[in-house]
N, C-alpha and C positions, 0 to 999 in steps of 0.2 A: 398760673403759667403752665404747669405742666398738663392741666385738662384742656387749655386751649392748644397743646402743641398736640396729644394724643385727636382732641379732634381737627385739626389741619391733617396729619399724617391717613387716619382713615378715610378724610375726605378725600386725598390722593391714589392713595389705594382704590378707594371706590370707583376712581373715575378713571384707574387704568385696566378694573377688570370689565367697565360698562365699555372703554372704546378697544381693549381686544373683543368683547364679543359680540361688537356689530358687525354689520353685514356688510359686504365690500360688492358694489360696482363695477361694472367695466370701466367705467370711468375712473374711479377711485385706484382702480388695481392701475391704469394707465400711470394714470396721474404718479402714484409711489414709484412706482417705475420705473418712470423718467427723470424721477430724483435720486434716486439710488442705486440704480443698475449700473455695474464697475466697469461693465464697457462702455458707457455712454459717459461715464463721470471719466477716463481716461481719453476719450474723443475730445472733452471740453479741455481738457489737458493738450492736446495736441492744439486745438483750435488758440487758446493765451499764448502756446509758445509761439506759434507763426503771427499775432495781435503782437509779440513783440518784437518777431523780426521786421514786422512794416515799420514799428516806431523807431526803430535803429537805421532803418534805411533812411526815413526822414529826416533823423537826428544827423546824417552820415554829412547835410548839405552846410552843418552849422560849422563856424572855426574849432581847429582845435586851440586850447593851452593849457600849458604847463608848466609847472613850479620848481625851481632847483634849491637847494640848499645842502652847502656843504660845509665842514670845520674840519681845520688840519693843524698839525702838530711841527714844526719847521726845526731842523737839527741842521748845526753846522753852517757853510756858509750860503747865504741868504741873501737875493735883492732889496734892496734895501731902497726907502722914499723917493730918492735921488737919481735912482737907478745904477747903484753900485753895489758890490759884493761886500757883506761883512758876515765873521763868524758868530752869531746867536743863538739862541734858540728863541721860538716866536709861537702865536697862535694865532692859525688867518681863518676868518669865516668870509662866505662867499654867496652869492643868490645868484639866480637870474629868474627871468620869463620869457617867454617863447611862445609864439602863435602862428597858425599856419590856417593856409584857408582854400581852397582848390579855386581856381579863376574859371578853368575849362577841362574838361577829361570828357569830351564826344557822346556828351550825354550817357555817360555810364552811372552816375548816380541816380537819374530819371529814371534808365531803365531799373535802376535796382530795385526804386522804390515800386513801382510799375508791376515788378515780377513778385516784389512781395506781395504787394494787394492781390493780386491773383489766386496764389498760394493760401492766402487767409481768406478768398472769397470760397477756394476749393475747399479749406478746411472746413469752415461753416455750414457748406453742403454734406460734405460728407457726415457732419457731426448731425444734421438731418435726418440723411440716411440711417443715423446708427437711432435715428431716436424713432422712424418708420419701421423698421425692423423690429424692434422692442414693441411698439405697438401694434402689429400683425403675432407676433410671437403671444402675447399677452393675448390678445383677441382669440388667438386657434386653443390657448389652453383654457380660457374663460369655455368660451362654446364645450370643449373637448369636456370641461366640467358637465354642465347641462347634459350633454349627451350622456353620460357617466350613469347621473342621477338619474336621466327617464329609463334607462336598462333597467337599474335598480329598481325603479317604480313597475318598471314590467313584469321585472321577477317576482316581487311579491303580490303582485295582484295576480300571476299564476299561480303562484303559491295558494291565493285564498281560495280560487275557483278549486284548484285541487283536494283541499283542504273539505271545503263546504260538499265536492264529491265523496271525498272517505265515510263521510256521515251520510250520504244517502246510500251508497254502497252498504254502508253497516249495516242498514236497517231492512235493504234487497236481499242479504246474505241471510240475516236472524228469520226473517220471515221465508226464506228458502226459492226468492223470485233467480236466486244469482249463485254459481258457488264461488265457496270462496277464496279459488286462487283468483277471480277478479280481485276482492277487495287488496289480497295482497301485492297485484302487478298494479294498483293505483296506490298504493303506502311506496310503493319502488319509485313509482315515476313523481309522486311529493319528495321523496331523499334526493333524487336528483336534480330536481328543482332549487333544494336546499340546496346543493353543494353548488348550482351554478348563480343563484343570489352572493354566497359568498364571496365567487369569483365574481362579480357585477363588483362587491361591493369591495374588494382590495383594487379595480381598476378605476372605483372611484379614490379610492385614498391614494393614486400612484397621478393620477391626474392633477388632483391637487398640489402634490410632490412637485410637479414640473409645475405650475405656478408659483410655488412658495423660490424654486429656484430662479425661478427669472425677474421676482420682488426682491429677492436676496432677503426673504423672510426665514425665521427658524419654524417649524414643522411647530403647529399648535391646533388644537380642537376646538379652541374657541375660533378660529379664523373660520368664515363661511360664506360664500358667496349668494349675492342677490339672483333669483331667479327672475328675470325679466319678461315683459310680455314679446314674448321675438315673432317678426315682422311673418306677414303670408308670403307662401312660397307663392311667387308668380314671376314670370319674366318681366325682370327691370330694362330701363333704356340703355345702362351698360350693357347687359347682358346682349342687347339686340344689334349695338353699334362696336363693337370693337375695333372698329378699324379710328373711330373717332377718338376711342378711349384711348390708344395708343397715339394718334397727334394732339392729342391733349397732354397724354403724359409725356411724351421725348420734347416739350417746352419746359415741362415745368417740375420733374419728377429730379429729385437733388443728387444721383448719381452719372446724369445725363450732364446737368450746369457741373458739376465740381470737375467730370473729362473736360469738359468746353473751357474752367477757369484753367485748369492744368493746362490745354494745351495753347494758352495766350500766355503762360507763366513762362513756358519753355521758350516760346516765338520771343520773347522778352532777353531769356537770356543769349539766344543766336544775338542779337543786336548788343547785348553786353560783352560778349567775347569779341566782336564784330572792335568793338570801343576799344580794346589791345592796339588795336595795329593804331592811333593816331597819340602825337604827341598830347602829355598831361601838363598845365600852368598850372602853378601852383605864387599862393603868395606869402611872406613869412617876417615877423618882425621880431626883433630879440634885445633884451634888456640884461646888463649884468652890471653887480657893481661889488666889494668886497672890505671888509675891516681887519685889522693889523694890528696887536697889542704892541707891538713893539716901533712902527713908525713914528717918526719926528720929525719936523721942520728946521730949516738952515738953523735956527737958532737952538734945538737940541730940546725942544719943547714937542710932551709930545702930543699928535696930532687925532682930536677928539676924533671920536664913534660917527657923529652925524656929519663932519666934515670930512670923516672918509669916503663915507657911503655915497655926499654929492660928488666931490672930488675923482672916485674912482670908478663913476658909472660911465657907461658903453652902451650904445645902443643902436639899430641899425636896422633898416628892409628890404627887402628885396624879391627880385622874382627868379623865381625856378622853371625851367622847360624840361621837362622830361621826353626824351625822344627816343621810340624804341627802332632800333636797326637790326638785331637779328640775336634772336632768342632759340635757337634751335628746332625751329619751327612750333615751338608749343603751342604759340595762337592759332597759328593755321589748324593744327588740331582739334584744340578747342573748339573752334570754331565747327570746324566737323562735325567731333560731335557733337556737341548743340544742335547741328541738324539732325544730324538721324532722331536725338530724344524725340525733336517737335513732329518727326515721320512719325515716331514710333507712335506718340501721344493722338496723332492722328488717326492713326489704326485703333490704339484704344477706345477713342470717343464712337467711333462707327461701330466699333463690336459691343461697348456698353448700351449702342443704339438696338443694335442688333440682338442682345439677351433682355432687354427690354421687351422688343416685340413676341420676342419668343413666349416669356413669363404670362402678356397678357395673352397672350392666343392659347397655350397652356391653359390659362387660367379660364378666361371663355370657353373652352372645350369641356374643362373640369365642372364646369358651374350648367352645362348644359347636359351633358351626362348626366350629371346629379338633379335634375328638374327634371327629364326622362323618366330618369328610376322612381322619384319621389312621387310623381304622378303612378309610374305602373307599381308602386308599392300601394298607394292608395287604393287602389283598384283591387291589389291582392289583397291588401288586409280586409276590404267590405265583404270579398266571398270568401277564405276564409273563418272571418265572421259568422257571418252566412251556414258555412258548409260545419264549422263546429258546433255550431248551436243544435244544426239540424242533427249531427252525430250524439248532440248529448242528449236530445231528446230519445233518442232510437235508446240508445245504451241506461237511459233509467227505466226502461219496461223491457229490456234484457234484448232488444234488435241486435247489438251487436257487442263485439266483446269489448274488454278493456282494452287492448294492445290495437284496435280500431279508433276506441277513445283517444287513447295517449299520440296515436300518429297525425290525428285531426289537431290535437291541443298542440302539440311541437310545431305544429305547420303553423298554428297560429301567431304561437311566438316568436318563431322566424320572422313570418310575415311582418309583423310588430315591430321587431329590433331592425329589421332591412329598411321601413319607414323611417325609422328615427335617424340610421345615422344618414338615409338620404335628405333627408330636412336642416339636419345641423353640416351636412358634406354643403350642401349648397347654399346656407346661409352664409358660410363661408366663403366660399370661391365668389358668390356675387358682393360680397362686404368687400374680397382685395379687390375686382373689376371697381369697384364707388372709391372705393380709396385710390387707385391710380388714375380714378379722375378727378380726384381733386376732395374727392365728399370725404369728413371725418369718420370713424367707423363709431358706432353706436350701435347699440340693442335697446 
């Protein structure tokens, strides 16, 4: 028993250090995400509490009733069976029931329920929205990783070309082709190399920071993300149509529908305040009946439990009209405001329309900018290329000096790191253009 429990327990073990230290997807990082990110799981929160004001509105059409029970303690003199006064003392228990049930009230419960549905249609949008959000967030630090990485991968493969120059430098110096403050202005520009690898590589671990924050994971080394094959830069049909990608989105983008639920919720409640000014029918039925320890009948006998209870029940229905004549103008206020909300809600919906358009044309600017640069990066890093090869060749038969070297090699690595972040700047900006039109974001 105990060598089957030691192997269960290491089999456990085993298989929580094999799934921390797989590799996590864009999808997968999504995926966690949108399970356990605290503003998204507080939105689902908001969305159950308005799921239960619609079933309370609905619930609001059924009767009510209700239960009475009372027991009293009787001193001194006392009605008595007959309906005469005598001094005893006594104990009376009593019940009733009671029902009520609205006949008409001018469609105020319709709209209620009306204006809840709306409220919870908005919620559901909005709870959308928080989970599009979280997924654009996730997607910019995934890439933002990638980027991270190829710096890093830049820095050390300057590293090694600088590296693999010390040693032919050494061997230009010993044999006296070179003197030797080159070889020590190319040992200066590998230390600086170093220290800017280091700094590559705390922006990779600060990168990761800001994913682990928005997983709502703890800070661990085994977490690593998959490096995926990411798409060629070219101009997509988003990128080309923006005016499309915006009447695509202000249909269907869940910031746009949740102003639109909202402002049917408010129009809902103007006709609810509206519902004040008209009389309410109401209808109600009631049951009472009670027992006596001490009653008796003419003959001094005294009169059983279940013969009180038929004996002394009451019961009865009727209708109620409620009619309102003047409440200090509260409704007419109400009513007011009720309007201006549905004005205001108005205004809201066109300007949610309105930073809509703005975001994608932003974002179509941003994503063509960056296909601009990405292309004149391309171009710069071939010459470049090009123009340091041609420098390193000069500078290993002594053409030219080291600080000619080092200013060709920098240019290159600019050139280099300028490529990458315009590759990953506009994988980006064309992933949110695909995503506000509808396409899921993927690598």
């Amino acid at each position: 028993m105990k060598l089957k429990l030691y192997m269960t327990a290491v089999a456990i073990c085993l298989a929580i250090v094999v799934q921390a230290q797989q590799e996590w997807d864009l999808q997968k990082c999504i995926n966690y995400a949108l399970e356990n990110n605290i503003r998204i799981r507080q939105q689902q929160t908001n969305t159950d509490y308005y799921g239960n004001e619609l079933k309370q509105a609905k619930n609001n059409r059924l009767p009510s009733l209700n239960g009475n029970l009372s027991n009293s303690f009787n001193f001194g003199r006392s009605l008595q069976y007959d309906n005469t006064y005598a001094d005893y003392n006594s104990n009376q228990t009593g019940g009733s029931l009671s029902a009520n049930v609205t006949v008409w009230n001018a469609m105020s419960i319709r709209k209620s329920i009306d204006m809840a549905d709306f409220n919870l249609k908005a919620s559901l949008e909005d709870l959308k929205k928080a989970k599009d959000d979280i997924i654009l967030n996730v997607a910019a630090a995934y890439l933002q990783i990638l980027f991270a990485q190829e710096l890093v991968q830049v820095a050390e493969d300057q590293m090694g070309v600088t590296d693999l120059q010390i040693e032919r430098t050494k061997k230009l110096v010993n044999a006296g082709s070179l003197a030797k403050g080159s070889l020590l202005e190319i040992e200066a520009q590998y230390a600086q190399e170093e220290l800017n690898l280091v700094n590559q590589q705390n922006e990779l671990q600060l990168s990761y920071l800001n994913l682990y924050q928005l997983l709502e994971l703890p800070v661990s080394d085994q977490f690593k993300i998959v490096k995926p094959e990411l798409p060629v830069v070219t101009a997509n049909r988003a990128l080309l149509n923006s005016v499309e990608v915006f009447n695509n989105a202000v249909q269907t983008r869940p910031e746009v529908k949740s102003a639109a639920f909202k402002l049917e919720s408010y129009r809902e409640q103007v006709g609810l305040a509206k519902s004040s000014l008209y009389p309410t029918l109401t209808m109600g039925f009631d049951y009472y009946t009670s027992y006596n320890d001490k009653y008796e009948d003419l003959e001094g006998s005294k009169i059983s439990f279940s013969d009180q209870l038929k004996n002394n029940e009451r019961y009865g229905f009727g209708l109620n009209m409620s009619v309102p004549v003047f409440n200090k103008f509260q409704t007419r206020t109400q009513i007011k405001n009720a309007e201006l909300q549905a004005i205001n809600q108005e205004l809201e919906l066109q300007n949610t329309k309105n930073v809509l358009r703005t975001e994608i044309e932003q974002a179509y600017t941003n994503a063509l900018a960056a296909l601009k640069k990405y292309i004149a990066s391309n171009k710069a890093v071939e010459s470049m290329k090009e123009a340091f090869r041609y420098t390193e060749e000069k500078f290993n038969v002594g053409m030219v000096n080291s600080v000619e070297y080092n200013q060709a090699k920098n240019n290159l690595t600019k050139a280099t790191s300028d490529l990458a972040q315009a590759k990953y700047d506009y994988i980006f900006r064309s992933k949110i253009l695909d995503f506000y039109n509808g396409i899921p974001i993927e690598l």
